[in-house]
N, CA, C, O and CB atoms as a CASP TS submission, in Angstrom:
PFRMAT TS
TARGET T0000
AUTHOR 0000-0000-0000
METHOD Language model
MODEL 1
PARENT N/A
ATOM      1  N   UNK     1      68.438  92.727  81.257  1.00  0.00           N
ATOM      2  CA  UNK     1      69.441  93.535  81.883  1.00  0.00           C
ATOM      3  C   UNK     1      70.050  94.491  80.867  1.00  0.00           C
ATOM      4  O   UNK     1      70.368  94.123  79.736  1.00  0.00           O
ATOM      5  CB  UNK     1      70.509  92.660  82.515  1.00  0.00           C
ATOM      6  N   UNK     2      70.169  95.477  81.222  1.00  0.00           N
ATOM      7  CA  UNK     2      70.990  96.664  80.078  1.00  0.00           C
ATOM      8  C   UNK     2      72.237  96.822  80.306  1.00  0.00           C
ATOM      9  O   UNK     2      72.772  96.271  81.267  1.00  0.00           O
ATOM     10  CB  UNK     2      70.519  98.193  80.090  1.00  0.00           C
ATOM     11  N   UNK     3      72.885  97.583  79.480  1.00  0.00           N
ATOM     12  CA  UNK     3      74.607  97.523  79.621  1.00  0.00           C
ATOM     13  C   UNK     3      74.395  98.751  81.405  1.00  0.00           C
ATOM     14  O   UNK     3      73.465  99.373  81.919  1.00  0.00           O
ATOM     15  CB  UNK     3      75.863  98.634  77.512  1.00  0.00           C
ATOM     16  N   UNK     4      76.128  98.466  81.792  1.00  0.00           N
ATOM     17  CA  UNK     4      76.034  98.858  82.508  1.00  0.00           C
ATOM     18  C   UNK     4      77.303 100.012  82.118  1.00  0.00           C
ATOM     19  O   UNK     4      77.921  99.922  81.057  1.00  0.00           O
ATOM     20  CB  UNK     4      75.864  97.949  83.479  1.00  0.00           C
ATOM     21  N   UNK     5      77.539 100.922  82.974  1.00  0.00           N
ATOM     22  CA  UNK     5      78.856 101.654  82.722  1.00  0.00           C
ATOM     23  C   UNK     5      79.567 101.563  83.249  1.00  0.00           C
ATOM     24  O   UNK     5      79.427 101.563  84.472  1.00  0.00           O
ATOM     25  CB  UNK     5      79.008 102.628  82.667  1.00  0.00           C
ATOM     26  N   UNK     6      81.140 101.385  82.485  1.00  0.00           N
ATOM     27  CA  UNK     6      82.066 101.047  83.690  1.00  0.00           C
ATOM     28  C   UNK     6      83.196 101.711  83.643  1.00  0.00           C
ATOM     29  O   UNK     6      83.581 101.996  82.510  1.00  0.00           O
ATOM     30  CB  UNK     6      82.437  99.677  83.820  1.00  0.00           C
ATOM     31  N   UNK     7      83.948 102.097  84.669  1.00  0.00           N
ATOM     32  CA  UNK     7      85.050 103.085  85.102  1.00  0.00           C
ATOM     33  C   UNK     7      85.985 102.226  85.458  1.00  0.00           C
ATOM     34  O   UNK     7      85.769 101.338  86.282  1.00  0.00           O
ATOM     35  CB  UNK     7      84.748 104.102  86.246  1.00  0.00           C
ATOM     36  N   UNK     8      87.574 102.477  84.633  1.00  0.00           N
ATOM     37  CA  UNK     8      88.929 101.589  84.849  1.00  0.00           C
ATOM     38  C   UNK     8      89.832 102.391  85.104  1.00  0.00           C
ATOM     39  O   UNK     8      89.890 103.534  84.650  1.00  0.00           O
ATOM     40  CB  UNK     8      89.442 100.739  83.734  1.00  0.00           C
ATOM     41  N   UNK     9      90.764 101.794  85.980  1.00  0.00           N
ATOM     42  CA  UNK     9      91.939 102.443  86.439  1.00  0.00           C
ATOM     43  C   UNK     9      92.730 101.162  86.304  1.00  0.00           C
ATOM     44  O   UNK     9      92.655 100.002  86.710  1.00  0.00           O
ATOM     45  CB  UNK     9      91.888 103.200  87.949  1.00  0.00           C
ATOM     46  N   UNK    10      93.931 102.277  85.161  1.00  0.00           N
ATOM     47  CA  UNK    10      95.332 100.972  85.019  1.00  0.00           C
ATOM     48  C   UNK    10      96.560 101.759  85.824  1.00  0.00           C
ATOM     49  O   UNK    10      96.573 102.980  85.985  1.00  0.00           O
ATOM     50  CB  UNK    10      96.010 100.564  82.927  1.00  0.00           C
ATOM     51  N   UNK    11      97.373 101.039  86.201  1.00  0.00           N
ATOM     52  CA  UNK    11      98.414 100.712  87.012  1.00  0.00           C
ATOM     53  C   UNK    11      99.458 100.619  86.734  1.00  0.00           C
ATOM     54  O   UNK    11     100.302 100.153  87.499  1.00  0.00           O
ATOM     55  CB  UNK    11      98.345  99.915  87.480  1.00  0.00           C
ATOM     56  N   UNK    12      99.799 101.188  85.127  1.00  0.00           N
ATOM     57  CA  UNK    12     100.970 100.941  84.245  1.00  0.00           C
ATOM     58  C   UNK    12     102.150 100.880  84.941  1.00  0.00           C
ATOM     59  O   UNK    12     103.083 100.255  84.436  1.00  0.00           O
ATOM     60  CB  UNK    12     101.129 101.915  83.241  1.00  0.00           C
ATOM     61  N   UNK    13     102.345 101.659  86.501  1.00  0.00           N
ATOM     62  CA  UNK    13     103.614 102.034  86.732  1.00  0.00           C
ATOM     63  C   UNK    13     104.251 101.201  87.539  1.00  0.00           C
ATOM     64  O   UNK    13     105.465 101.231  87.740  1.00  0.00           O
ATOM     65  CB  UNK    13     103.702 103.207  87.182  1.00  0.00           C
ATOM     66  N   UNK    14     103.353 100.314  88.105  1.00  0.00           N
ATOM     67  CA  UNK    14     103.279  99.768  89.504  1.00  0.00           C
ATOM     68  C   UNK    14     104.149  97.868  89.536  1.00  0.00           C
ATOM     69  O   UNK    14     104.909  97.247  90.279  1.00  0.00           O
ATOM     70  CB  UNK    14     101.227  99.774  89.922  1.00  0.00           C
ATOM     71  N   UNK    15     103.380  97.623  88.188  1.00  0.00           N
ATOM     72  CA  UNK    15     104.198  96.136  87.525  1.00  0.00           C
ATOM     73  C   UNK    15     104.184  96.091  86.447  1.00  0.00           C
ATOM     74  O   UNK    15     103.756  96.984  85.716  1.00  0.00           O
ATOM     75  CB  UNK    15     103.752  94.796  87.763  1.00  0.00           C
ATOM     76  N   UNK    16     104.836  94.621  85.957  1.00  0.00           N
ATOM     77  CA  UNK    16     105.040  94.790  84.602  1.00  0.00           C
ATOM     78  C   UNK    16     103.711  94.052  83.494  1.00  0.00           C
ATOM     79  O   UNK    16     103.656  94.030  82.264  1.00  0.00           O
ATOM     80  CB  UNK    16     106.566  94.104  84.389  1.00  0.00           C
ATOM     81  N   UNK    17     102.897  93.589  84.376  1.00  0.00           N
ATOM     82  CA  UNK    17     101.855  92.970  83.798  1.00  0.00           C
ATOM     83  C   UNK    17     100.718  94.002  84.139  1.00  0.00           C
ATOM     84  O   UNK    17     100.458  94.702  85.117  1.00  0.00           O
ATOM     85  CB  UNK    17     101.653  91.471  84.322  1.00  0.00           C
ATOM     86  N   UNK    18     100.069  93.757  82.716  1.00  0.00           N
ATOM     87  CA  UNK    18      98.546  94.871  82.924  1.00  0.00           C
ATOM     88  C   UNK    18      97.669  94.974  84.204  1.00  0.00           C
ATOM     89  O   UNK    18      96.982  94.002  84.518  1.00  0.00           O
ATOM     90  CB  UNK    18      97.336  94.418  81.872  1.00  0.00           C
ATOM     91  N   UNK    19      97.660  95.957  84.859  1.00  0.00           N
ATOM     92  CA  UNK    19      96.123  95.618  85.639  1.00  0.00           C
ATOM     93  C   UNK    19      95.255  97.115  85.414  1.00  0.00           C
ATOM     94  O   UNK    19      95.386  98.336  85.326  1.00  0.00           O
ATOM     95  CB  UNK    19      96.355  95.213  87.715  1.00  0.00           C
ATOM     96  N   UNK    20      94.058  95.732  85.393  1.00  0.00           N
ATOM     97  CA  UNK    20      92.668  97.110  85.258  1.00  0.00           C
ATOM     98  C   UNK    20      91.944  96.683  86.746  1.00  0.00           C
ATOM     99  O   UNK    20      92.014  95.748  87.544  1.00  0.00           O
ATOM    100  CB  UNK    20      91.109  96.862  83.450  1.00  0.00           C
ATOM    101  N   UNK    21      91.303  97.798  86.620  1.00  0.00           N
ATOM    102  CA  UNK    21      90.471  98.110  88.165  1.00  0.00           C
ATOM    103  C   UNK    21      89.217  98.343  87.784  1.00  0.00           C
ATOM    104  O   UNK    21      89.147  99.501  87.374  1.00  0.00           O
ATOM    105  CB  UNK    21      90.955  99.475  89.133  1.00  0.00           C
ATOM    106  N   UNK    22      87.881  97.624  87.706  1.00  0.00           N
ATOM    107  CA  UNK    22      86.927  97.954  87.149  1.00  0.00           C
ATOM    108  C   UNK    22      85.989  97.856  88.532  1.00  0.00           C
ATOM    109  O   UNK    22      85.874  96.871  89.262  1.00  0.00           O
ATOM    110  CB  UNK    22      86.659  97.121  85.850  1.00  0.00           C
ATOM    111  N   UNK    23      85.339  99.189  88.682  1.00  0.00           N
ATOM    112  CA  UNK    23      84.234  99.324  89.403  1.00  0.00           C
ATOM    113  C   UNK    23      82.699  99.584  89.255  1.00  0.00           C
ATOM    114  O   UNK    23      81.983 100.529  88.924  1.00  0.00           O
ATOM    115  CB  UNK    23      84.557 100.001  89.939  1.00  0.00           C
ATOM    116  N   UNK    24      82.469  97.701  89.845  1.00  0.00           N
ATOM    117  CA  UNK    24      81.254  97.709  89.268  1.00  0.00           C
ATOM    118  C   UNK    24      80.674  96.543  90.367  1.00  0.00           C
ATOM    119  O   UNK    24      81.050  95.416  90.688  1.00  0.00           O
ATOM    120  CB  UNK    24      81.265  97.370  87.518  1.00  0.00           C
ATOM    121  N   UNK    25      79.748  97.279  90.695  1.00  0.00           N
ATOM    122  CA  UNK    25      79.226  96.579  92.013  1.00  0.00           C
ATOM    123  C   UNK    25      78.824  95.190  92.047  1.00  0.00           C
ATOM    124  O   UNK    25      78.879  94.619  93.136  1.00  0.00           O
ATOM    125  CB  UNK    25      78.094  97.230  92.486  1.00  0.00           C
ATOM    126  N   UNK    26      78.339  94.413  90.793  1.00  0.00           N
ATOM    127  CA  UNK    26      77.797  92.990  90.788  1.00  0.00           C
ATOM    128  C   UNK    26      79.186  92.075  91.005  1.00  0.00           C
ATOM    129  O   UNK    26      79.192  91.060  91.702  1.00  0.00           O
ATOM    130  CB  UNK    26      76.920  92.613  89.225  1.00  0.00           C
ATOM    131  N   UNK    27      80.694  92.738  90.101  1.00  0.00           N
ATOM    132  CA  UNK    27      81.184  92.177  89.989  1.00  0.00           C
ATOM    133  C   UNK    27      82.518  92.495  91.233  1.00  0.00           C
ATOM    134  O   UNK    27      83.681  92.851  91.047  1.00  0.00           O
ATOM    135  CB  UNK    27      81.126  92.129  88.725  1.00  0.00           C
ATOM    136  N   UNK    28      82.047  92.306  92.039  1.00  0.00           N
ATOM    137  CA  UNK    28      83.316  92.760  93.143  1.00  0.00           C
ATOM    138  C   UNK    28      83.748  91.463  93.987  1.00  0.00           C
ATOM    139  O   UNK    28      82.990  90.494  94.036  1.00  0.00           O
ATOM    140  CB  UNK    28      82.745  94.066  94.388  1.00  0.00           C
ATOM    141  N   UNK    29      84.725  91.468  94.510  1.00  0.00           N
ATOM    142  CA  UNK    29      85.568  90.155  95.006  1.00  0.00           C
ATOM    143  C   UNK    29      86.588  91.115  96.354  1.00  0.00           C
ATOM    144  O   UNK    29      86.927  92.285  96.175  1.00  0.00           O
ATOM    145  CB  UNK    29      86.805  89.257  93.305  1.00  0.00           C
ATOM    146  N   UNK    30      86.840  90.535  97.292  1.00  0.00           N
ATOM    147  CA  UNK    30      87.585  90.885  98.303  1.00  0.00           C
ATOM    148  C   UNK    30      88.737  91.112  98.527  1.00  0.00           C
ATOM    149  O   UNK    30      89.240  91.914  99.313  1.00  0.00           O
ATOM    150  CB  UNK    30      87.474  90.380  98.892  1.00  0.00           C
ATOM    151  N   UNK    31      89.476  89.957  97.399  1.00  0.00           N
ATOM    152  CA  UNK    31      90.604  89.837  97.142  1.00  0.00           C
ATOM    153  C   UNK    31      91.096  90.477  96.092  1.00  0.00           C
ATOM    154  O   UNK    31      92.207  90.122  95.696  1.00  0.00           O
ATOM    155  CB  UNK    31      90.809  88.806  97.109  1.00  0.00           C
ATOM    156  N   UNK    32      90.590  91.259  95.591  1.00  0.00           N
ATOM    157  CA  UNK    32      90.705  91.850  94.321  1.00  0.00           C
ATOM    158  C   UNK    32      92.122  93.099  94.844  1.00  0.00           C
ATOM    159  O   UNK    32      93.194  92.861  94.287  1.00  0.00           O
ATOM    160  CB  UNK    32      88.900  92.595  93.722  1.00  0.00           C
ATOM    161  N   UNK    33      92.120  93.817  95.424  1.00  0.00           N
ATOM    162  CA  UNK    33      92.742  94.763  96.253  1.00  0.00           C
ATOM    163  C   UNK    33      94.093  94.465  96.384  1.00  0.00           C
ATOM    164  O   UNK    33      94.949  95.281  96.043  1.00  0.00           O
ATOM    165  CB  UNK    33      92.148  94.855  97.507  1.00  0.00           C
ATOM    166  N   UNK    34      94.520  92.771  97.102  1.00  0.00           N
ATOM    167  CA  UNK    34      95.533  92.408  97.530  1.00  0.00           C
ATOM    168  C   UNK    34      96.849  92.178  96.463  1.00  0.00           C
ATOM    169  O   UNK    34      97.952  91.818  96.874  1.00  0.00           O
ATOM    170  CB  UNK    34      95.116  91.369  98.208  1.00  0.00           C
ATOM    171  N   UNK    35      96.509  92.478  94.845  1.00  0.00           N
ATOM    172  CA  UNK    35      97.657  92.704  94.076  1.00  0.00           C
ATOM    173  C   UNK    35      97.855  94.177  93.595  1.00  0.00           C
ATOM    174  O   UNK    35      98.719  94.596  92.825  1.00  0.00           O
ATOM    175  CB  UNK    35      97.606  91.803  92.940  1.00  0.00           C
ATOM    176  N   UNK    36      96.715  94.968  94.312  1.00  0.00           N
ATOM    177  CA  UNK    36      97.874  96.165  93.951  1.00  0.00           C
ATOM    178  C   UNK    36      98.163  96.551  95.390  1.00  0.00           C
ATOM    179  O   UNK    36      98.463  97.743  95.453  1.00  0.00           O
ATOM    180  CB  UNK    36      97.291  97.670  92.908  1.00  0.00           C
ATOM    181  N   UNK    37      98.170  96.109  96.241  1.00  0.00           N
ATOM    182  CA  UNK    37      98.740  96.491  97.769  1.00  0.00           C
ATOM    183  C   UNK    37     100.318  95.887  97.505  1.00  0.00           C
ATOM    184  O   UNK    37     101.261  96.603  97.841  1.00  0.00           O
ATOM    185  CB  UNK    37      97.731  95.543  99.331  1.00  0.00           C
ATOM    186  N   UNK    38     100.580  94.530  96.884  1.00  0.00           N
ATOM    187  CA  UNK    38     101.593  93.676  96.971  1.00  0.00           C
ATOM    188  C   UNK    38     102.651  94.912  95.834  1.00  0.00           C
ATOM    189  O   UNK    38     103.795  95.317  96.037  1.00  0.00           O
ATOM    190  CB  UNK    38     101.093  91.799  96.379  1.00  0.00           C
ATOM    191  N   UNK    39     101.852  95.176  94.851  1.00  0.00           N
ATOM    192  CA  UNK    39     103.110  96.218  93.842  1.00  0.00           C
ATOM    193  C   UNK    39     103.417  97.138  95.076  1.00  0.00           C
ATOM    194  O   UNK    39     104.461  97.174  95.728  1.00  0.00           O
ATOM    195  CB  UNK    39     102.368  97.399  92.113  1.00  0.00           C
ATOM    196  N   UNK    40     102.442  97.763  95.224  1.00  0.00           N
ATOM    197  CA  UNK    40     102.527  98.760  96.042  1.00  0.00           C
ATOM    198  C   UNK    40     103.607  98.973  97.428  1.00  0.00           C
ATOM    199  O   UNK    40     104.218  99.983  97.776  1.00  0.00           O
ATOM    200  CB  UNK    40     101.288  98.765  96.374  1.00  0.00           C
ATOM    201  N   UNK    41     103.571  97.838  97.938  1.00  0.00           N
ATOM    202  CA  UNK    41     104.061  97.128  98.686  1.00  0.00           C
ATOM    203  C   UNK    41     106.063  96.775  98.536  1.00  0.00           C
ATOM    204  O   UNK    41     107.007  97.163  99.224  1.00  0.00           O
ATOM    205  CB  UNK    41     103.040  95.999  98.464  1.00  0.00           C
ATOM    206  N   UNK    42     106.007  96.189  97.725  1.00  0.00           N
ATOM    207  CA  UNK    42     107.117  95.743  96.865  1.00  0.00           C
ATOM    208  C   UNK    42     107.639  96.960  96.266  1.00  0.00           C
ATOM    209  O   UNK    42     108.857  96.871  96.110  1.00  0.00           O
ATOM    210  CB  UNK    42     106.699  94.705  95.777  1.00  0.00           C
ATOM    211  N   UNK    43     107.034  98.331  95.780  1.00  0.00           N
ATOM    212  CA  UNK    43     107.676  99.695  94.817  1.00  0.00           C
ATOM    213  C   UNK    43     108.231 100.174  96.112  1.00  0.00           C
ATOM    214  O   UNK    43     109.340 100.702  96.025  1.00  0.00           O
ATOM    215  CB  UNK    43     106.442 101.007  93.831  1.00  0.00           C
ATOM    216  N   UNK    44     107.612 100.090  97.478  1.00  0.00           N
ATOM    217  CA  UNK    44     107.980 100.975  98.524  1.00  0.00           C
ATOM    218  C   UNK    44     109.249 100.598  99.422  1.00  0.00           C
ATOM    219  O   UNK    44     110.135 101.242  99.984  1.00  0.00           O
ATOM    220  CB  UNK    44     106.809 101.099  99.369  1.00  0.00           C
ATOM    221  N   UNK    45     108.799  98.769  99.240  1.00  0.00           N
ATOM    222  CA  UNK    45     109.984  98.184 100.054  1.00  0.00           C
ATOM    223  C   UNK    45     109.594  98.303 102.109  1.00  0.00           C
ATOM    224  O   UNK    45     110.320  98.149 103.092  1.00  0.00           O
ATOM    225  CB  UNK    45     111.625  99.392  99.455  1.00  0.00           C
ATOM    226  N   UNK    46     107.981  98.674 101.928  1.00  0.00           N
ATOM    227  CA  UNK    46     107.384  98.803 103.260  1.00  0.00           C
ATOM    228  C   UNK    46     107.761  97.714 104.395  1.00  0.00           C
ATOM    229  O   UNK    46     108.307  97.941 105.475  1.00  0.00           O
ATOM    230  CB  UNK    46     105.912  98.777 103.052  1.00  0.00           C
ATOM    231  N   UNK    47     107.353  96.545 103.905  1.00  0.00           N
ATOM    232  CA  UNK    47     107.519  95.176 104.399  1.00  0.00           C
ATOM    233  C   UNK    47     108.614  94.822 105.239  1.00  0.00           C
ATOM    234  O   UNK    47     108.688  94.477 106.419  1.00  0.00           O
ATOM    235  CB  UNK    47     107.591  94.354 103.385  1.00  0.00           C
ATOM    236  N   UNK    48     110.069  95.129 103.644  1.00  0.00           N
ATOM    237  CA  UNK    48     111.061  94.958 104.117  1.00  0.00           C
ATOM    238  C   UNK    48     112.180  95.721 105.149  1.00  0.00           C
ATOM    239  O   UNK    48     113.142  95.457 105.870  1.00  0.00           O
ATOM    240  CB  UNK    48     111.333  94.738 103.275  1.00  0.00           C
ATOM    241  N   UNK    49     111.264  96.973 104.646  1.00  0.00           N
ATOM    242  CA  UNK    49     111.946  98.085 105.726  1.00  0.00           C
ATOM    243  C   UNK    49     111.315  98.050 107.600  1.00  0.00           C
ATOM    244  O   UNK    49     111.757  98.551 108.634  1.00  0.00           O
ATOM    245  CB  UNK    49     111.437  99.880 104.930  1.00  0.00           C
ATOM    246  N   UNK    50     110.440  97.427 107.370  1.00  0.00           N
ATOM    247  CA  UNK    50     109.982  97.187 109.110  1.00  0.00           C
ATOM    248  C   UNK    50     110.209  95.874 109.373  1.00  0.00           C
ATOM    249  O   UNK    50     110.441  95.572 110.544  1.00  0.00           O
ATOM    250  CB  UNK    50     108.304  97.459 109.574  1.00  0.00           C
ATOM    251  N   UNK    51     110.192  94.847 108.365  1.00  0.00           N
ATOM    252  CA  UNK    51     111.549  93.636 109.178  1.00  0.00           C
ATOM    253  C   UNK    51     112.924  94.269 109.219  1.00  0.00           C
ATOM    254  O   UNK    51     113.391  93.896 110.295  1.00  0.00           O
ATOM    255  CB  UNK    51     111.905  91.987 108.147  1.00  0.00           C
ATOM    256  N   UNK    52     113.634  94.876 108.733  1.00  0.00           N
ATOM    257  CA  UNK    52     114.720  95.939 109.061  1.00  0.00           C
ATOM    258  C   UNK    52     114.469  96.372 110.842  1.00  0.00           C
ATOM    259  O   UNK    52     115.155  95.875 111.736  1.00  0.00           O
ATOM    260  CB  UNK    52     114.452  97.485 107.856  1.00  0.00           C
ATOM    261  N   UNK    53     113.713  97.056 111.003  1.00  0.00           N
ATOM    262  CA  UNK    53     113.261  97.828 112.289  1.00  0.00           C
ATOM    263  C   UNK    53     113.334  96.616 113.604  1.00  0.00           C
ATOM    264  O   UNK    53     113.358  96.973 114.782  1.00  0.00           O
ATOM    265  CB  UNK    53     111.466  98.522 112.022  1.00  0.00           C
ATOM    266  N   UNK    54     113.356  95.508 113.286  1.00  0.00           N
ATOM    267  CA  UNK    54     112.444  94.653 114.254  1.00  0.00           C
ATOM    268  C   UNK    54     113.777  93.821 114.821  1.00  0.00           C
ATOM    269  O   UNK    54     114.606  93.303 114.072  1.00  0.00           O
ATOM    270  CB  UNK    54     111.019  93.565 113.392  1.00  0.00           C
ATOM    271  N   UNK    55     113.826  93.791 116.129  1.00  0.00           N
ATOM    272  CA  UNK    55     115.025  93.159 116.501  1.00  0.00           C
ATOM    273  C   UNK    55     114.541  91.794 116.964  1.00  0.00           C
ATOM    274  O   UNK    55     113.632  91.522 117.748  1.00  0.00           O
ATOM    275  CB  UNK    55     115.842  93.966 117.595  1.00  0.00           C
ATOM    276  N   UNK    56     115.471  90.900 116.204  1.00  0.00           N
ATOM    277  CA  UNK    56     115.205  89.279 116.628  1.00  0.00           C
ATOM    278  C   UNK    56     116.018  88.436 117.691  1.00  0.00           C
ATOM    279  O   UNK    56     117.103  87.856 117.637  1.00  0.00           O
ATOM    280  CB  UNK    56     115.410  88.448 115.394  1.00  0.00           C
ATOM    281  N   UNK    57     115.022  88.606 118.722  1.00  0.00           N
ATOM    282  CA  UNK    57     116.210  87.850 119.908  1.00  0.00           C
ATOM    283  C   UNK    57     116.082  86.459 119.784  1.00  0.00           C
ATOM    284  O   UNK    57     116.894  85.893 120.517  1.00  0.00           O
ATOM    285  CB  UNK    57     115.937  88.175 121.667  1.00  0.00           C
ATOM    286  N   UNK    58     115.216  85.509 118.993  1.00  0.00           N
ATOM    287  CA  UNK    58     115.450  83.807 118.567  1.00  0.00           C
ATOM    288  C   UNK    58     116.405  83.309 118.594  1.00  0.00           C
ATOM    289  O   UNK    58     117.467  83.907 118.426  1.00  0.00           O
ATOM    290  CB  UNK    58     115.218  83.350 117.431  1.00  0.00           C
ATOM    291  N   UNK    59     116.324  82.294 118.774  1.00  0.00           N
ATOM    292  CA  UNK    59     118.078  81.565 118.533  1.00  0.00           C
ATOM    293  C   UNK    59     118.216  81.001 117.295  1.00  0.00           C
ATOM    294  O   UNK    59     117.668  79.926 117.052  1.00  0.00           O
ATOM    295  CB  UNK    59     118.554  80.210 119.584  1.00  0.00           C
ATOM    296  N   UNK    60     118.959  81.654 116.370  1.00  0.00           N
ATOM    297  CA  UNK    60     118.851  80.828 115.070  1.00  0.00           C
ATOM    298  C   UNK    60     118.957  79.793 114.625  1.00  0.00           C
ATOM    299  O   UNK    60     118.565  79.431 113.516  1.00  0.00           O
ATOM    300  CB  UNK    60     119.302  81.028 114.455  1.00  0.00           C
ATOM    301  N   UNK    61     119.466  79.213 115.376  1.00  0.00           N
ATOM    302  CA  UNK    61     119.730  77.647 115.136  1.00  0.00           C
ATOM    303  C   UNK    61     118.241  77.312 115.417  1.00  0.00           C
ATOM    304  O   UNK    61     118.015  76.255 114.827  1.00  0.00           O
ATOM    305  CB  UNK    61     120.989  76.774 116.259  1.00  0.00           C
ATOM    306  N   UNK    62     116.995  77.792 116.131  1.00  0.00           N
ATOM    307  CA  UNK    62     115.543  76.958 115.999  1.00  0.00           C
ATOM    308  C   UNK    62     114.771  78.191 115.205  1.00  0.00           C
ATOM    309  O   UNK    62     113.548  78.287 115.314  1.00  0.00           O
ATOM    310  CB  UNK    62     114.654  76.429 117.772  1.00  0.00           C
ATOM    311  N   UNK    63     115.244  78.778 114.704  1.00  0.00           N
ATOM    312  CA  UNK    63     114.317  79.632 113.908  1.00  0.00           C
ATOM    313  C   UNK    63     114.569  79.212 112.686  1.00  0.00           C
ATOM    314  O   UNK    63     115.642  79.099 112.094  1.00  0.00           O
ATOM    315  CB  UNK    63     114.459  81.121 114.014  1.00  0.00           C
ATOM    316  N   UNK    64     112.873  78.863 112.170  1.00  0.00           N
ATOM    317  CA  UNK    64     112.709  78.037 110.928  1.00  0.00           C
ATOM    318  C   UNK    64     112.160  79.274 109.884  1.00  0.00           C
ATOM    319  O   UNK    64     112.144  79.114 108.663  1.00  0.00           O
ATOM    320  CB  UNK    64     111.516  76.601 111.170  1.00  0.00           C
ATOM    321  N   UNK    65     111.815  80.245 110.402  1.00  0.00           N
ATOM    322  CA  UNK    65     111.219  80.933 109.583  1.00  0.00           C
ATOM    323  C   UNK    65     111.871  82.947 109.440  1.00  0.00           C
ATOM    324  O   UNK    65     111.653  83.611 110.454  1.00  0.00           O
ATOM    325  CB  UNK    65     109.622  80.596 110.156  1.00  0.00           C
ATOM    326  N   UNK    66     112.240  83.336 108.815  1.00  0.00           N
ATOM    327  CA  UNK    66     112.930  84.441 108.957  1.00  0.00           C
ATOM    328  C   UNK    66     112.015  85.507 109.018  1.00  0.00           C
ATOM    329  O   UNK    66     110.997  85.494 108.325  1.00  0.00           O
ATOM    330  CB  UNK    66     113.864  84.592 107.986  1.00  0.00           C
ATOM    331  N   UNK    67     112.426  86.918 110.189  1.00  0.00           N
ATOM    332  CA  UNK    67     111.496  87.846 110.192  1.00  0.00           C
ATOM    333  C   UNK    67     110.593  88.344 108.853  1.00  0.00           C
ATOM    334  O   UNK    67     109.376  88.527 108.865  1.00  0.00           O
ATOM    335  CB  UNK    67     112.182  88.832 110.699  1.00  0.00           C
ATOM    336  N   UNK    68     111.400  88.500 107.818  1.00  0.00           N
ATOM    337  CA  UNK    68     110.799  89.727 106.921  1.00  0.00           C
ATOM    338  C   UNK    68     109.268  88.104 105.933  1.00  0.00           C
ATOM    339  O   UNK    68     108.458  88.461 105.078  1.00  0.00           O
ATOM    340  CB  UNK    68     112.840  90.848 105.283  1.00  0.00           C
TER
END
């Protein structure tokens, strides 16, 4: 097998821990995606702003689990 070439994208802005993005077809995973959606996610405040939007008619006294 010969070297292969590989192309990275870092994320400096997004958290406080390094991430690289390496695209390279043998080595790909599905889940790979779902921590820069979560920065991404979390910088925008997306999540929390459409549990904001969402009106909860539950009765709180049996709601075990909160919208957002």
């Amino acid at each position: 097998m010969g070297s292969r070439d590989r192309q990275s994208v870092l994320f400096d802005d997004l958290v406080d821990k390094p991430i690289t993005v390496a695209f390279t077809g043998p080595d790909l995973t599905s889940d790979g995606g779902v921590i820069l959606l979560k920065a991404i996610d979390e910088k925008l405040a997306l999540t929390e702003r459409m549990a904001q939007a969402l009106h909860d008619s539950r009765q709180p006294g049996k709601v075990q689990h909160e919208v957002l």
